[in-house]
Steps between C-alpha positions, in 0.01 A plus 500: 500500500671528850338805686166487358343195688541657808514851479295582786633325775710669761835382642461673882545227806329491887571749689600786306834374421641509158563181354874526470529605831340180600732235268836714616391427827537156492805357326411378180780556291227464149318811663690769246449277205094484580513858580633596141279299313168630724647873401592424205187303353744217409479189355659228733590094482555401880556167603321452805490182753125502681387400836504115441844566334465414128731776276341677193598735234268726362469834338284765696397890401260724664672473797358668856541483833187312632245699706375180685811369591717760584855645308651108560268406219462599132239407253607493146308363159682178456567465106498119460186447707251826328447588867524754804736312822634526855863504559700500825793736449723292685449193287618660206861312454569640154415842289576469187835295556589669788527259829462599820741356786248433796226219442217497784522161572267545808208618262562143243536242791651132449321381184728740243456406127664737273300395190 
């Protein structure tokens, strides 16, 4: 059930700054969309293209900022794998549907492969 698995942890960033202060900050246009579902306790599907550029859908819940990395991070119970993961805010193309206009090409390099 989304909310129980990870009840305890806390969605605070470094240096005292709250974590939607830190996405607004930079422009990430999928910033209000992770924002509702951390404050809402929503149930997400993102598609989201990792560091070595391979695209993946997925569903995720539980959703908070991550402590370790900082408010440009989330982690999130991913449905289709059973398990707690790491996601980098800006990577996030798609919430539920919804694209965003500006890819971070700089942070996938040359070898793209939208799978």
């Amino acid at each position: 059930m989304p909310g129980q698995r990870n009840a305890n942890r806390q969605g605070t960033v470094r240096n005292g700054q709250q974590p939607q202060d830190f996405l607004y900050g930079h422009v990430m246009p999928q910033a209000p969309e992770v924002e509702k579902a951390v404050l809402g306790a929503l149930m997400i599907e993102i598609e989201y293209c990792t560091r070595s550029g391979s695209v993946f859908t997925c569903k995720i819940s539980d959703i908070v900022y991550s402590q370790y990395y900082g408010g440009g991070y989330i982690q999130a119970y991913r449905e289709d794998m059973g398990e707690e993961r790491t996601f980098k805010v800006s990577r996030i193309q798609k919430v539920n549907g919804h694209s965003f206009s500006r890819i971070f090409w700089n942070q996938i390099g040359d070898n793209f492969n939208r799978a």
